[in-house]
C-alpha positions in Angstrom: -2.5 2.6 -18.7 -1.0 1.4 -15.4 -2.2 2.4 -11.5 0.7 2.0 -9.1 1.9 2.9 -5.5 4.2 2.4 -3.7 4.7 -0.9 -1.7 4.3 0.4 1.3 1.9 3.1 0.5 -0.3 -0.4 -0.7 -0.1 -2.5 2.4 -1.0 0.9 4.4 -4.4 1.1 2.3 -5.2 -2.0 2.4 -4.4 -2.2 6.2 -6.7 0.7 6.7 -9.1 -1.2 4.7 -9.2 -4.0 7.3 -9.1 -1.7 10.2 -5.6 -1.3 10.8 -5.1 -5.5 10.2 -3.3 -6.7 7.6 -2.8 -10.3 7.5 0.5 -11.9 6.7 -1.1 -13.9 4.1 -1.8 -10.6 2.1 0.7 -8.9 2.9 2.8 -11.9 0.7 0.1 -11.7 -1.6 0.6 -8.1 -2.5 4.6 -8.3 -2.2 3.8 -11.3 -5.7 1.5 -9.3 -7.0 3.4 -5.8 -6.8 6.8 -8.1 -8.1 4.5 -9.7 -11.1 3.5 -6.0 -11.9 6.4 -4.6 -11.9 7.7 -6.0 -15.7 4.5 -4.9 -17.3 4.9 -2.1 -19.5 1.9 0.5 -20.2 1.9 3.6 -22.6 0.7 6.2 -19.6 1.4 5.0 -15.9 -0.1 6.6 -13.0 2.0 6.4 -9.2 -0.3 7.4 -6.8 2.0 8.0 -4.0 4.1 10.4 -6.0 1.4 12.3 -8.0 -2.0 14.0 -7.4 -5.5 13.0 -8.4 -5.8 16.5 -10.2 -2.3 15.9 -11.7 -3.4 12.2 -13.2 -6.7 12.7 -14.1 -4.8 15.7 -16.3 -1.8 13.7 -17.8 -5.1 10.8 -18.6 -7.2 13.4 -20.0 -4.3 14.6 -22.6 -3.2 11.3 -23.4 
């Protein structure tokens, strides 16, 4: 199983995280780390920016 986002929808977390600051040095950071992701395959991946809580935890449950 595989949690993803959008890009975008990431740095805004994590900006909100840090109180509306996100440093440049992690904002690289999470551009690498969403590229390194993005070639890992998983049986069941969940895209939080596109899909509910209610609607994951259900696709989870029945895998």
């Amino acid at each position: 199983m595989r949690f993803t986002a959008t890009l975008e929808d990431i740095k805004r977390r994590f900006a909100e995280r840090m109180h509306g600051n996100l440093p440049k040095s992690l904002e690289m950071m999470l551009e690498k780390q969403m590229h390194l992701w993005e070639g890992i395959e998983a049986k069941l991946l969940v895209n939080s920016s596109s899909e509910s809580p209610e609607d994951a935890a259900e696709r989870i449950l029945r895998a």
